[in-house]
PyMOL commands that place a pseudoatom at each C-alpha (Angstrom):
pseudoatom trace, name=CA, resn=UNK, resi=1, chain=A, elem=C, hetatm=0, pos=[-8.372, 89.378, -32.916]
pseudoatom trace, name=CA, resn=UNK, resi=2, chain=A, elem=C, hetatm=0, pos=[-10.700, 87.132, -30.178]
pseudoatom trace, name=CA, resn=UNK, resi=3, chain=A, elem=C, hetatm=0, pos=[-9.501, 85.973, -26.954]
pseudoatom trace, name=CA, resn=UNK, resi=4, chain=A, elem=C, hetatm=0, pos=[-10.827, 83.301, -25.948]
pseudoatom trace, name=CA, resn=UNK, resi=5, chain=A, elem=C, hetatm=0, pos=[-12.919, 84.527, -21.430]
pseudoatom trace, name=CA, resn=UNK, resi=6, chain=A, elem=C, hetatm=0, pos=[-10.659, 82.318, -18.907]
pseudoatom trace, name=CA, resn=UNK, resi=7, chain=A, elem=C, hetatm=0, pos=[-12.474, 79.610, -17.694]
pseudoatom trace, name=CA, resn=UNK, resi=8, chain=A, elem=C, hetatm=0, pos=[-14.524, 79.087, -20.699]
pseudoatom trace, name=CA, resn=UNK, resi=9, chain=A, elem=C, hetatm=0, pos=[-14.001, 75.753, -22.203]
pseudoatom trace, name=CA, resn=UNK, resi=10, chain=A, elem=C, hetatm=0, pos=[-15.239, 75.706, -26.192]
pseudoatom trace, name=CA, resn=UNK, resi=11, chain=A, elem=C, hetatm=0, pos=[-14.191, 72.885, -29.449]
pseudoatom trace, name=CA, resn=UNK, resi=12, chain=A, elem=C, hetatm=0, pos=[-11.845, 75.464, -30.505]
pseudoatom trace, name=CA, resn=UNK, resi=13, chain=A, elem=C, hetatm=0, pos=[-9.593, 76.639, -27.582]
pseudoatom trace, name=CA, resn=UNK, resi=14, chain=A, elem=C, hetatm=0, pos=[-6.653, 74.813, -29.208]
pseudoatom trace, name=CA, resn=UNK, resi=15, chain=A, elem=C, hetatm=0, pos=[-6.759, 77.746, -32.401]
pseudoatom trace, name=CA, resn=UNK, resi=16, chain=A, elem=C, hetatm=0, pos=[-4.898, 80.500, -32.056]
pseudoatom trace, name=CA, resn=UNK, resi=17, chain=A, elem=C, hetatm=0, pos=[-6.732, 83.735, -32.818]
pseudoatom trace, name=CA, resn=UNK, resi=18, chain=A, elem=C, hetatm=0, pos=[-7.295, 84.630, -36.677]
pseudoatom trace, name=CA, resn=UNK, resi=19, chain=A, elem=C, hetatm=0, pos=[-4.822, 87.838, -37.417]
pseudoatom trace, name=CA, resn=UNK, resi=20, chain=A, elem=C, hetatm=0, pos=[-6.638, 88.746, -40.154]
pseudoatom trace, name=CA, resn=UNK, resi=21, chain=A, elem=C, hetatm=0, pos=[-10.639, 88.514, -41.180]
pseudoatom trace, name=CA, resn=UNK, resi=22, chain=A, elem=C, hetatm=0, pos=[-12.701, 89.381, -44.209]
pseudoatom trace, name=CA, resn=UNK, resi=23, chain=A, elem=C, hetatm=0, pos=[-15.500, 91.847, -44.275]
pseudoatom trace, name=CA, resn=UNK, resi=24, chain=A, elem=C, hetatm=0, pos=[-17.752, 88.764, -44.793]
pseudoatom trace, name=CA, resn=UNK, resi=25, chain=A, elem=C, hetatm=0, pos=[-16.812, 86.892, -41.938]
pseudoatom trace, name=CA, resn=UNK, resi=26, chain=A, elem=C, hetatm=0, pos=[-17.109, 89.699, -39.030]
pseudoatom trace, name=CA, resn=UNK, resi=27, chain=A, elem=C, hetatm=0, pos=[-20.823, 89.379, -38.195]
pseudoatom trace, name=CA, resn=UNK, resi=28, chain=A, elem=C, hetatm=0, pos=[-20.601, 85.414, -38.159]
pseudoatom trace, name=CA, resn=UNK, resi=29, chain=A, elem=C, hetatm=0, pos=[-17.193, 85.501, -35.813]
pseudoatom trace, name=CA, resn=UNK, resi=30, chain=A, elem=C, hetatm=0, pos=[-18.685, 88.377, -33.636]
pseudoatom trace, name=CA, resn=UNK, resi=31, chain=A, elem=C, hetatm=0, pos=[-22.127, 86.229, -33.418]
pseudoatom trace, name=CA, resn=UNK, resi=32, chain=A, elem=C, hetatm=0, pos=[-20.328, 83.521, -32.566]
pseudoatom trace, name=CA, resn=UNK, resi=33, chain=A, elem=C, hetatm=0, pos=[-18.571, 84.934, -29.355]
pseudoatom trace, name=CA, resn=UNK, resi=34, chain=A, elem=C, hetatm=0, pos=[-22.032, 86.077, -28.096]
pseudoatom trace, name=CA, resn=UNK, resi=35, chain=A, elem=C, hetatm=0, pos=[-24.104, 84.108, -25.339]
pseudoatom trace, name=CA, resn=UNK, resi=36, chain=A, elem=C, hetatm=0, pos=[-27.799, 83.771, -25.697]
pseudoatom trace, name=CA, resn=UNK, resi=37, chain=A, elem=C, hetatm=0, pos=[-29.930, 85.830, -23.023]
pseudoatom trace, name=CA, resn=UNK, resi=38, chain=A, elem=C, hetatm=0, pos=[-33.388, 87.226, -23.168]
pseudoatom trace, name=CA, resn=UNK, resi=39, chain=A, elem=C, hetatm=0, pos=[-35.702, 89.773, -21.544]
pseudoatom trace, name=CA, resn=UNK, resi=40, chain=A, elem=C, hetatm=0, pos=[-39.243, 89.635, -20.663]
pseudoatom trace, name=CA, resn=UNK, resi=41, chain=A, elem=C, hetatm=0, pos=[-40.703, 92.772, -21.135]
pseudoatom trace, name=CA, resn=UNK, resi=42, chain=A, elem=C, hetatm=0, pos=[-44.177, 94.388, -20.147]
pseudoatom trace, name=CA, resn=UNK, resi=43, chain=A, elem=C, hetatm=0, pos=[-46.691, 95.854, -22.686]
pseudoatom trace, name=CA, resn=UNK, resi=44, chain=A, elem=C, hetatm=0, pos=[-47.755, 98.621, -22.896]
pseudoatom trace, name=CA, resn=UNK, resi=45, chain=A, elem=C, hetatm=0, pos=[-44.725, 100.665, -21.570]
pseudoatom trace, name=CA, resn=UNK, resi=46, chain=A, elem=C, hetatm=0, pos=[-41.963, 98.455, -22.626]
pseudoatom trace, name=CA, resn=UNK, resi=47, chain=A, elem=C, hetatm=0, pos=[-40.757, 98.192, -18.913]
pseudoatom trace, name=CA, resn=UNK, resi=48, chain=A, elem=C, hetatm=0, pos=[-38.299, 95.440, -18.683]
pseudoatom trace, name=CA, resn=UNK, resi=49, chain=A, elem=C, hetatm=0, pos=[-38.919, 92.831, -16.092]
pseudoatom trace, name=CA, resn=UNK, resi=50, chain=A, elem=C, hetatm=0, pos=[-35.775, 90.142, -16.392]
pseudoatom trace, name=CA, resn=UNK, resi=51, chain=A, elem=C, hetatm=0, pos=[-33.187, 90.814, -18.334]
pseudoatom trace, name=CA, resn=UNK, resi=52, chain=A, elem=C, hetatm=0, pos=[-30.489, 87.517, -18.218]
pseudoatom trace, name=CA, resn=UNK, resi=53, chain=A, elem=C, hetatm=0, pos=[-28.275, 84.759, -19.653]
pseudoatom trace, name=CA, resn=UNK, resi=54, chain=A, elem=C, hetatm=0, pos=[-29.137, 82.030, -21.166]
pseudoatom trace, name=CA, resn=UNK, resi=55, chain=A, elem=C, hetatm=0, pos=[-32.483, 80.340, -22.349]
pseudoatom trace, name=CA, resn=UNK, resi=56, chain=A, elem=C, hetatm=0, pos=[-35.824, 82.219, -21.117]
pseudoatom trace, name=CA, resn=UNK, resi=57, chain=A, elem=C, hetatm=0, pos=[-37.703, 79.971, -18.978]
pseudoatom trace, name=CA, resn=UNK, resi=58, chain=A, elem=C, hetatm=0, pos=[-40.078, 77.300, -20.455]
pseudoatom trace, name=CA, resn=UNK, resi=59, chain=A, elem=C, hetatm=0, pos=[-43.776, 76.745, -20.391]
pseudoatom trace, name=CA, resn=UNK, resi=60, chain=A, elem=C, hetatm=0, pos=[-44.915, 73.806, -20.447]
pseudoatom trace, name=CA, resn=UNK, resi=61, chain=A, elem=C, hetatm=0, pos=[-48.904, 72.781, -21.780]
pseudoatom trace, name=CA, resn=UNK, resi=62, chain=A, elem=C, hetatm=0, pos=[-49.921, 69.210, -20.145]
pseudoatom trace, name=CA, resn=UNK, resi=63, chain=A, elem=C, hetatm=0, pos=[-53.600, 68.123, -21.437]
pseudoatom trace, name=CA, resn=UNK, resi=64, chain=A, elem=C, hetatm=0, pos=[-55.007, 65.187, -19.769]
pseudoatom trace, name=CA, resn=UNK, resi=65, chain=A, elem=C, hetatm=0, pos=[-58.298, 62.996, -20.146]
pseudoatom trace, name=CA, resn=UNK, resi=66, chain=A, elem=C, hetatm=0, pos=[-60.535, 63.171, -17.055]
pseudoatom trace, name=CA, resn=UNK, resi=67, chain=A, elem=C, hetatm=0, pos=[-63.353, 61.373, -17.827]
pseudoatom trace, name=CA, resn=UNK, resi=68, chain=A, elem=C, hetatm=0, pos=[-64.375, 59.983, -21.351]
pseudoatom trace, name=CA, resn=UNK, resi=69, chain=A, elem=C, hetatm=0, pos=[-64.809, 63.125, -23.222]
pseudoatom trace, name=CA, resn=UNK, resi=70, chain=A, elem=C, hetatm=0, pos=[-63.544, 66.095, -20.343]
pseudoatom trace, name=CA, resn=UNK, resi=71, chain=A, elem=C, hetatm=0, pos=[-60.118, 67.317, -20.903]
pseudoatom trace, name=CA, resn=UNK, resi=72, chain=A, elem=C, hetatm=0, pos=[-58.208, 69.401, -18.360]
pseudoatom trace, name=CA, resn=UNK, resi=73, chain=A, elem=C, hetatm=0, pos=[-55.224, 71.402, -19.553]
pseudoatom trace, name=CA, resn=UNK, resi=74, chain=A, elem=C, hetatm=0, pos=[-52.340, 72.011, -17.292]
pseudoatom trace, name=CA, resn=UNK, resi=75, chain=A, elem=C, hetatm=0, pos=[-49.646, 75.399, -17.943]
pseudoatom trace, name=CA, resn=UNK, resi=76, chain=A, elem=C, hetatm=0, pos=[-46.557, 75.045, -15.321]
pseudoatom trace, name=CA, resn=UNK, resi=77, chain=A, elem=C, hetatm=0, pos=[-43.898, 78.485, -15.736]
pseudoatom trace, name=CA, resn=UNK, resi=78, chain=A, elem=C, hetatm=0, pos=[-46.607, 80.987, -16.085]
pseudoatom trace, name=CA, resn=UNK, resi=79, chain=A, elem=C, hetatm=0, pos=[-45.293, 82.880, -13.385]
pseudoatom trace, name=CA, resn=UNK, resi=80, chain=A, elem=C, hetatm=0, pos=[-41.926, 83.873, -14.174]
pseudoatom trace, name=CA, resn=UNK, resi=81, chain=A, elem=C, hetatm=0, pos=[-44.135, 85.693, -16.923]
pseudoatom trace, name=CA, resn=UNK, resi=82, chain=A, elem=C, hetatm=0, pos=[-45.823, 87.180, -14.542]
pseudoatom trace, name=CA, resn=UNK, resi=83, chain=A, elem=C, hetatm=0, pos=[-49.305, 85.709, -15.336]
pseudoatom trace, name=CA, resn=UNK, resi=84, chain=A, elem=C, hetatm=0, pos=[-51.576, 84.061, -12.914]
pseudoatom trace, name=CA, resn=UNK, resi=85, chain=A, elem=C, hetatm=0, pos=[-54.229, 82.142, -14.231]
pseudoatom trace, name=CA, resn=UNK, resi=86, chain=A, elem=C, hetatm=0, pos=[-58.140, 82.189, -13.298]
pseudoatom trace, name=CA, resn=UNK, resi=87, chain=A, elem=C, hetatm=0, pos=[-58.426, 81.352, -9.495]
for i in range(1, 87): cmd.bond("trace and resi %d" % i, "trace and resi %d" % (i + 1))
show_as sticks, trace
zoom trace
């Protein structure tokens, strides 16, 4: 029913394909050949900006002591959001 892409290696390349398949299982074998991806999109106007495979990129929130009660806080990957922070 599946082939498995060339040059993919997976657990299961030894199985052969299943010849038959249950109602039930379709969505979880179908969902289970898929690859993650995401898109950023703008709002308003739903205009997509990246559209690609794999994990979307992370942000990352660092919060460190300056003196003994100032805190400064830190966000790294804001811009493949497209959002630049106070200058």
């Amino acid at each position: 029913l599946f082939k498995t892409k060339k040059g993919k290696q997976g657990d299961n390349d030894n199985r052969p394909p299943p010849t038959t398949v249950t109602r039930k299982q379709i969505p979880t074998l179908f969902q289970s050949k898929l690859e993650t991806g995401y898109a950023l999109v703008e709002v308003p106007g739903n205009r997509i900006l990246q559209l690609a495979r794999g994990e979307p990129p992370k942000v990352t929130i660092e919060v460190s002591r300056r003196q003994s009660n100032k805190f400064v806080t830190k966000l790294r990957g804001m811009e493949y959001y497209r959002i630049d922070g106070p200058e």
